[in-house]
C-alpha positions in Angstrom: 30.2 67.5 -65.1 26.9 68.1 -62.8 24.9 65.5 -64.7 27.8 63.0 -64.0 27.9 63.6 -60.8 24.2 63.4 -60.1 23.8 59.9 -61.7 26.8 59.0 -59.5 24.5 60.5 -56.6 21.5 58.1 -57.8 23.3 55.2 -58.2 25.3 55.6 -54.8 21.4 56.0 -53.3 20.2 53.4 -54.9 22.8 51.0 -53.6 22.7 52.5 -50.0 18.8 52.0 -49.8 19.7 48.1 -51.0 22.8 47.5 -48.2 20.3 49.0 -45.5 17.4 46.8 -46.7 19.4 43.7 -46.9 20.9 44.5 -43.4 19.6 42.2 -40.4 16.8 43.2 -38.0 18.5 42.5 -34.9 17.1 43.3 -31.8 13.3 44.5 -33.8 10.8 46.8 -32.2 11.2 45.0 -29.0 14.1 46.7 -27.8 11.9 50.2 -28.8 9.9 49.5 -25.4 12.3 48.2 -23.3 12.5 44.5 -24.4 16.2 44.3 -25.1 18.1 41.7 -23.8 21.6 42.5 -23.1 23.3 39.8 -25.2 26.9 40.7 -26.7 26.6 40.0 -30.7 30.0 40.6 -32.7 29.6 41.0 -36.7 30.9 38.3 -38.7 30.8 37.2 -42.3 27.8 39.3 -44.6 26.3 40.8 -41.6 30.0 42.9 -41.7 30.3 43.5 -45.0 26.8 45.0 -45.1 27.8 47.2 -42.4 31.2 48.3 -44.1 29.1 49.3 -47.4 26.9 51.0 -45.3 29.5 53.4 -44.0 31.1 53.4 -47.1 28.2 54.2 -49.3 27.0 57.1 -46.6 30.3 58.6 -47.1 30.5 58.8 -50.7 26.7 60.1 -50.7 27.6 62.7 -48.6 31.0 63.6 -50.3 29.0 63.5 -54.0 26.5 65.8 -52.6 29.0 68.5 -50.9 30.8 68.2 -53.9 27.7 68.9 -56.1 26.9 71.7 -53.7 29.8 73.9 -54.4 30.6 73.2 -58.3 29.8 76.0 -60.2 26.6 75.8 -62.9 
């Protein structure tokens, strides 16, 4: 059951590394040092389903690995 659970672990990684990589840079370092300008942006089209799966796949990660956590050996 463990080993099940930890390919579902990698493979929920793997796509979360791919939706954050894939994600928009938005405002970039700029906004780091006080360059941001103060434009109102709303998320439409792929930029929100990118952010969706991201919260999503954060929740199942964590989930999957509290789940792993207190399964017995």
């Amino acid at each position: 059951m463990k080993n099940i659970l930890y390919i579902f672990q990698i493979i929920v990684s793997l796509l979360l590394i791919a939706v954050i990589m894939l994600q928009q840079k938005g405002s970039g370092l700029g906004a780091a040092f006080g360059g941001d300008s103060a434009v109102y942006r709303t998320k439409r089209g792929a930029e929100k389903f990118l952010f969706k799966a991201t919260i999503v796949l954060a929740a199942l990660f964590l989930i999957s690995a509290l789940v792993s956590l207190f399964l017995p050996d």
